[in-house]
C-alpha positions in Angstrom: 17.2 7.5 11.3 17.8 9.2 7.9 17.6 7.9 4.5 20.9 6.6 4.6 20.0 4.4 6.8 17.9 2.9 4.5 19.1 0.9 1.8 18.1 2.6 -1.3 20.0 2.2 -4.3 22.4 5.4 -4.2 20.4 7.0 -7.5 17.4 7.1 -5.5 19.7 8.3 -2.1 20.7 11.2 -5.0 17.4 12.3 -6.0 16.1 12.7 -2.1 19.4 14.5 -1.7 18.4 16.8 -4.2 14.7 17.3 -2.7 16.4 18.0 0.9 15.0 14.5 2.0 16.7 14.0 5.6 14.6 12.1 7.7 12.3 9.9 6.9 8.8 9.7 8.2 7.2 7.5 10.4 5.2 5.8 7.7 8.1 5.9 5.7 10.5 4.5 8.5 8.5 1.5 9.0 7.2 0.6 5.7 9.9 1.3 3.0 12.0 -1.6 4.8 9.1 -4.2 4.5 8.5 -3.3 1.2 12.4 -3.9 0.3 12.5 -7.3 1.6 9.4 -7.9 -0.9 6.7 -8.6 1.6 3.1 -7.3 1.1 1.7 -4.5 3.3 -1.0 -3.1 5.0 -0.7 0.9 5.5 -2.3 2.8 7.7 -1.5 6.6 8.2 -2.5 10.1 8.5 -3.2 12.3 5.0 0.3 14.4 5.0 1.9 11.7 6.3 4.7 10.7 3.2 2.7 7.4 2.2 3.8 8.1 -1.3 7.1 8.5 -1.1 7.0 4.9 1.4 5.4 3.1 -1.7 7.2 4.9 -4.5 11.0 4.9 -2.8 11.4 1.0 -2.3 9.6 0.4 -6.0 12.0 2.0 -7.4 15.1 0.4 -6.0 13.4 -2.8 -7.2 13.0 -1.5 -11.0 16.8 -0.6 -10.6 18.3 -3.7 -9.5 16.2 -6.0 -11.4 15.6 -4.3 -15.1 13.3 -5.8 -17.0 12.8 -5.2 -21.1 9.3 -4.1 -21.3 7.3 -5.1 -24.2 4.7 -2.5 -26.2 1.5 -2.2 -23.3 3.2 -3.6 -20.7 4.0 -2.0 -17.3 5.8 -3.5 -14.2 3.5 -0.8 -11.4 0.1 -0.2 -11.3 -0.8 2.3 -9.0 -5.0 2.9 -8.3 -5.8 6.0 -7.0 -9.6 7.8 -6.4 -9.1 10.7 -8.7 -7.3 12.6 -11.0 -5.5 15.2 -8.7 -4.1 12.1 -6.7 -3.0 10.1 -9.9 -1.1 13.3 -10.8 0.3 13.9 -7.8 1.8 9.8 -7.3 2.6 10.4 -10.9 5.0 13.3 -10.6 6.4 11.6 -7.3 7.8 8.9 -9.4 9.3 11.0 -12.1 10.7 13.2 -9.0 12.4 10.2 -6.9 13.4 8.3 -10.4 14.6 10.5 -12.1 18.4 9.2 -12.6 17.2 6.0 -13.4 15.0 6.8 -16.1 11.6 5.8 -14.9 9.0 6.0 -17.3 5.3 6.9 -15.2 2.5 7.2 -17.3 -0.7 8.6 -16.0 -4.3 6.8 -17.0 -7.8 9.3 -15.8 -11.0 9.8 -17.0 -11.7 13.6 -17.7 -8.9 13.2 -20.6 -8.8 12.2 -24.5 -7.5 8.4 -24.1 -5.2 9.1 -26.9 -2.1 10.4 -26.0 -2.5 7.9 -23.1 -2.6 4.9 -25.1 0.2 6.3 -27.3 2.3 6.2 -23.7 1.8 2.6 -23.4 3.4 2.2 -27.1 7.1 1.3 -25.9 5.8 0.5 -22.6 5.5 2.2 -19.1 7.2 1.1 -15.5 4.4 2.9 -13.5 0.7 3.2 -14.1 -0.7 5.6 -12.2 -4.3 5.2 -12.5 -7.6 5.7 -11.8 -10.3 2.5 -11.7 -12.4 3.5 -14.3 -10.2 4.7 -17.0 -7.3 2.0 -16.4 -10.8 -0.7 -16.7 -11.5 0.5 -20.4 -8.2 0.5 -21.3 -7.5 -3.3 -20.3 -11.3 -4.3 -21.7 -9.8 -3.4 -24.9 -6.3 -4.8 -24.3 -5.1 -1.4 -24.9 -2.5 -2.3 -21.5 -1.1 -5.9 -20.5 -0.7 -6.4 -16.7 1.5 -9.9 -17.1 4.9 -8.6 -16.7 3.2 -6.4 -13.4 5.1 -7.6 -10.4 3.9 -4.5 -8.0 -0.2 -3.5 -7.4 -0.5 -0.6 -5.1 -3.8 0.5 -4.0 -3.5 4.1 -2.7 -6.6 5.8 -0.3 -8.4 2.5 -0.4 -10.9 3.3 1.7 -12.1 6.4 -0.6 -12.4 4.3 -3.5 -14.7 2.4 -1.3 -16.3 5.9 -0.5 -16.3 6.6 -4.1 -18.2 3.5 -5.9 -14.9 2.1 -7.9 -14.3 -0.8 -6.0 -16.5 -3.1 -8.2 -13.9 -2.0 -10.9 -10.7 -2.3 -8.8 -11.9 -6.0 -8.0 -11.6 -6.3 -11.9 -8.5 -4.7 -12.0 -6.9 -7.2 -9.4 -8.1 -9.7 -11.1 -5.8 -9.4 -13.8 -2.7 -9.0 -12.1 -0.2 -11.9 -11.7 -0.7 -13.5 -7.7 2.7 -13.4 -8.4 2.8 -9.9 -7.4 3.9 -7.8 -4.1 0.8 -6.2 -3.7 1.0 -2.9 -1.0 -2.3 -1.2 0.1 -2.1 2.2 2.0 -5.1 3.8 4.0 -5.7 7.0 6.2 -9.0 5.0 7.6 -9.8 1.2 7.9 -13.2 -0.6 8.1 -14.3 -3.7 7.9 -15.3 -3.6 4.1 -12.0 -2.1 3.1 -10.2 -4.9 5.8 -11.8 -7.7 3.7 -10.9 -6.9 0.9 -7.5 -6.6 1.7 -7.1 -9.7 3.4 -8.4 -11.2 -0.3 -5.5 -9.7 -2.5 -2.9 -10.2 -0.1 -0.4 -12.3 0.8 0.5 -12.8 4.5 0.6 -8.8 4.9 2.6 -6.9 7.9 0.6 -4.1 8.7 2.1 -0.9 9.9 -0.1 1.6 11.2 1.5 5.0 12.5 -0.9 8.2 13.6 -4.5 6.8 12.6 -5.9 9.6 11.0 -8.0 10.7 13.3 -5.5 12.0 15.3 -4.0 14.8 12.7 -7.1 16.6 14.3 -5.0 17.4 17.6 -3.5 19.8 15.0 -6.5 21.7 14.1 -8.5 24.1 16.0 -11.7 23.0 15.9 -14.5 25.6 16.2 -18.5 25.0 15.1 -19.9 27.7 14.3 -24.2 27.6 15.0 -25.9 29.2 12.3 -29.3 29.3 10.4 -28.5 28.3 7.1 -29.6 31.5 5.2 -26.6 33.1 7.0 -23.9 30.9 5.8 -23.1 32.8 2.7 -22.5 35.9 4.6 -20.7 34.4 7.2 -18.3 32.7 4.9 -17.6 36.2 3.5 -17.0 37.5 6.8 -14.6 34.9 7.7 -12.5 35.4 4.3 -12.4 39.1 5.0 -11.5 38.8 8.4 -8.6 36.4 7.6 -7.8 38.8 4.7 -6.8 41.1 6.9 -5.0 39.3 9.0 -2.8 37.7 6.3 -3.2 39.0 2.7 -1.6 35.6 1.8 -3.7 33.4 3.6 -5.3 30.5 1.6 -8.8 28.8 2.7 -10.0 25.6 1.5 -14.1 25.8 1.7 -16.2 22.2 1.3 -19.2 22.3 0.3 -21.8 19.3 -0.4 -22.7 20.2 -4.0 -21.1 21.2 -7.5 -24.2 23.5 -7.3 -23.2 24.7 -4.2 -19.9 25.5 -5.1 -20.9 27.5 -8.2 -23.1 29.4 -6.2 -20.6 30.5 -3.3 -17.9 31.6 -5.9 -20.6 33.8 -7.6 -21.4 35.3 -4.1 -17.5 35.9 -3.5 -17.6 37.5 -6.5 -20.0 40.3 -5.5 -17.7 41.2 -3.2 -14.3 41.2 -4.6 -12.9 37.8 -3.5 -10.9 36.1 -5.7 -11.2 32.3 -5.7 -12.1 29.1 -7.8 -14.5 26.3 -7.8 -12.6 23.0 -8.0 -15.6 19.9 -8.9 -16.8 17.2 -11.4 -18.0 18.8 -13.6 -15.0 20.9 -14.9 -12.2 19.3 -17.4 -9.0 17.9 -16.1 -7.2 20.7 -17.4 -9.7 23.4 -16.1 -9.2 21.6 -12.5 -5.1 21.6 -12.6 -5.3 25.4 -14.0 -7.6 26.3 -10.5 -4.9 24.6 -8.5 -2.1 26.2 -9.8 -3.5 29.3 -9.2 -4.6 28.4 -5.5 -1.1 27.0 -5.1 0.6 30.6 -6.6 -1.2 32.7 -4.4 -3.5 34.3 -7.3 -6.6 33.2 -5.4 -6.8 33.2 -2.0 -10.0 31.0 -1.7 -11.0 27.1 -3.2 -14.2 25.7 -3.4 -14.2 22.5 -3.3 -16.2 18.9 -3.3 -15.2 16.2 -1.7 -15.1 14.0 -4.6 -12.7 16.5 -6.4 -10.7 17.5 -3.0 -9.4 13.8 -2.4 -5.9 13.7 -1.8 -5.8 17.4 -2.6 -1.7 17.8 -1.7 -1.5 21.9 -1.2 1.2 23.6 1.0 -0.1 26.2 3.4 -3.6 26.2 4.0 -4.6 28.1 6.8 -8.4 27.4 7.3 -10.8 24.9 6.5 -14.2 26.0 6.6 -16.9 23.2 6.5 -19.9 25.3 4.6 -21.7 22.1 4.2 -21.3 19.4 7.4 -20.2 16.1 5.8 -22.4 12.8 6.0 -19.5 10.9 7.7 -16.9 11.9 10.2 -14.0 9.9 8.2 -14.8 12.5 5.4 -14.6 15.5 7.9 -11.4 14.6 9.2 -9.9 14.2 5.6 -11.3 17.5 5.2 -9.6 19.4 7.8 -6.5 16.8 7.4 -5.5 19.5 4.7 -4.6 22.0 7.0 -2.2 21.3 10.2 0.1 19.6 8.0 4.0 19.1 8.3 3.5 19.8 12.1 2.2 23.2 11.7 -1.0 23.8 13.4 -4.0 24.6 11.4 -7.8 26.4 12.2 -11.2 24.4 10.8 -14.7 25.9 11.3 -17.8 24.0 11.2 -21.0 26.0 10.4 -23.6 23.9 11.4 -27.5 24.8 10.8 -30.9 23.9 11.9 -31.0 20.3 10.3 -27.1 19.4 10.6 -27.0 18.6 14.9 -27.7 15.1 14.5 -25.0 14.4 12.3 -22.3 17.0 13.8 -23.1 15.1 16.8 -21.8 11.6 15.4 -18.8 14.0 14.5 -18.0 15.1 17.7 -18.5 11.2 19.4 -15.9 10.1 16.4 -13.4 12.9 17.6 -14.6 12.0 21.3 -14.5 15.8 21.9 -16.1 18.5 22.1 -15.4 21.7 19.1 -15.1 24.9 20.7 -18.4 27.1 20.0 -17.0 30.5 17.9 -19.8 33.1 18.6 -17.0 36.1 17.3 -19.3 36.6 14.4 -22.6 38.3 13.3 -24.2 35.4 13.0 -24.2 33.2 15.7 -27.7 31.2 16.3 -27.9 31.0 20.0 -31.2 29.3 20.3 -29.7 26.8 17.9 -26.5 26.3 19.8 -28.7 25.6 23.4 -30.8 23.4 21.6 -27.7 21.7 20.5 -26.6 21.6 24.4 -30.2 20.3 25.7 -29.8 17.7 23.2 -26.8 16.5 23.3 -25.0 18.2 26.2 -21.2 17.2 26.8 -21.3 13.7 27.1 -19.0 11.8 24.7 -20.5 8.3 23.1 -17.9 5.7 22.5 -17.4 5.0 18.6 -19.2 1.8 17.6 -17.6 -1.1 16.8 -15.6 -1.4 13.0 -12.1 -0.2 13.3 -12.5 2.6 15.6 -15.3 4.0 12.5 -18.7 4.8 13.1 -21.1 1.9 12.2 -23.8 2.9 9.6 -22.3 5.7 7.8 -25.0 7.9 6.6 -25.1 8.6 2.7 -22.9 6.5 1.7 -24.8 4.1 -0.2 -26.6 6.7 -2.3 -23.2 8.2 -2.9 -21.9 5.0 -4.1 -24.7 4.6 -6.7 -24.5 7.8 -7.7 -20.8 7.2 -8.0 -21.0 4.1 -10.3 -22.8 6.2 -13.0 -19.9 8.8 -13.4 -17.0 7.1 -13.4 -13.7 9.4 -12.2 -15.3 12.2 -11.9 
């Protein structure tokens, strides 16, 4: 199939001409021809997998056939995304696809002065591309109207769970006509997200290609043991040993903190990396500076969060390295889902310290393998890494029950707390 094979108005069929779109991916195959005939959908897919372009594409062809006169504040899309980076990124996909029919996107964060944003909602706006908490203030005081909104589309719905905005996207919902065609997309699915889309929907076909789990038989997978003292200099040694490899590599570090972050960037510094710290606590503009750079090729290295890595869309990456272990093993394999994308195979290293087995454990029973041990370092922990072995030895757990996720996930509800205090970050 191609996307002439699709029926998509022939602006649309232009604009993917022009962006050397020729086959259409399997998200994209399956959903954009539900999403035509107007039905709801459930989503589930793989990060890299072209669930944008199956939500945006079909959209709109609807805003081209049926026009609609907008009124000041009123859009005919809302789009709810976890953060900033992702609202950009659907944002810019609209304009990109749109563009001969004169789609007018508007973007609504936190992290940004509310008024040039307001003053885009003036003459009125097609798409909304939003995050929870910004979009929340704006319609508390009626700065947008959702009444003439015949499309809600809820994008990385599970990390918005993750994240502590659902309380606000409930709101949000709310608020929007049940007239609507309401399309939810996912790379993960558990019973909390599953219930709340079976509330907002409308007799939903659910396509589900690649669950993301599975974008990790593109990764090498190696754990490094480690005391945790060491993993400074180990990081180092793994960017200066890729360094010389490929002067043009780019890694993507994760780290637990901001604090953390900060921290590790001053150490690269000592030693003549060049790299950036991408997290909450700097502005929007700051963060979208850092990526550009990453993106160019003027810093070889990002730090990153997981709250400000989300839907992090980067061409490239060669390495993941996971400095800190993550609480959850849906939020390690979004991690390392930003390399081995496009079908190109990526490398991910795990360093894992004295207090981290248990939960690299869960990891390993969620990926129902076992990570290669990388001892090609200065640093290996052997006592550590039998330890790990007496402990745990080779034996693979089944995931619990809950749509193939692990049942309590550890973290989470302090994160979500924690979350619900700081909206957008």
């Amino acid at each position: 199939m191609s996307f002439e094979d699709i029926s998509l108005a022939d602006p649309i069929q232009q604009a993917l001409k022009e962006e050397n779109y020729g086959t259409p991916t399997p998200i994209q195959r399956d959903a954009i021809p539900v999403i035509l005939e107007g039905k709801d959908i459930i989503g589930c897919a793989q990060t890299g997998s072209g669930k944008t372009a199956a939500f945006a594409l079909p959209v709109l062809d609807h805003f081209f056939r049926k026009p609609v006169e907008l009124g000041p504040k009123q859009c005919r899309a809302i789009v709810l995304t976890p953060t900033r980076e992702l609202a950009n990124q659907v944002a810019n996909s609209f304009l990109k696809y749109g563009k001969h029919i004169g789609v007018k996107v508007g973007t609504m964060v936190g992290g940004m002065p509310m008024g040039p944003q307001i003053r885009s909602l003036k003459e009125g706006l097609d798409v909304v591309v939003a995050t929870p908490g910004r979009l929340l203030d704006l319609l508390e005081q009626r700065l947008v109207s959702f009444k003439n909104a015949d499309h809600l589309i809820l994008d990385e719905v599970d990390r918005m769970f993750d994240m502590g905005f659902i309380q606000d996207v409930k709101k949000i919902i709310r608020e929007v006509p049940k007239s609507r065609q309401t399309l939810c997309f996912s790379a993960t699915m558990n019973a909390s997200v599953g219930h709340l889309i079976d509330n907002i929907t409308n007799d939903p076909v659910k396509v589900s290609v690649d669950a993301e789990v599975k974008s990790a038989d593109m990764v090498e997978q190696h754990v490094c043991f480690i005391r945790n003292q060491d993993k400074a200099d180990l990081a180092v040694h793994f960017i200066l040993k890729e360094r010389e490899r490929d002067p043009e590599a780019k890694i993507l570090i994760f780290t637990a903190t901001k604090q953390g972050a900060d921290h590790l960037l001053h150490r690269f510094k000592d030693v003549d990396i060049k790299g950036d710290a991408l997290h909450g606590d700097k502005a929007q503009r700051v963060r979208e500076r850092v990526l550009e750079r990453f993106r160019g090729g003027k810093t070889q290295v990002l730090i990153a969060t997981d709250v400000a890595a989300r839907g992090l869309d980067i061409k490239g990456i060669d390495t993941v390295l996971n400095y800190d272990i993550p609480k959850d093993a849906e939020t390690y394999v979004h991690r390392i889902g930003r390399t081995g994308r496009a079908g190109k195979n990526g490398t991910s290293y795990t360093l894992c310290a004295e207090f981290d087995q248990q939960v690299f454990n869960t990891i390993e029973n969620f990926l129902g393998k076992r990570m290669t041990v990388y001892e090609d370092h200065p640093h290996h922990f052997q006592v550590l890494a039998d330890q790990y072995k007496a402990l745990f030895g080779f034996a693979i757990q089944a995931p619990s029950s809950g749509g193939g996720l692990i049942g309590a996930r550890p973290g989470a509800r302090r994160s979500n707390r924690r979350n619900r205090s700081s909206r957008n970050r």
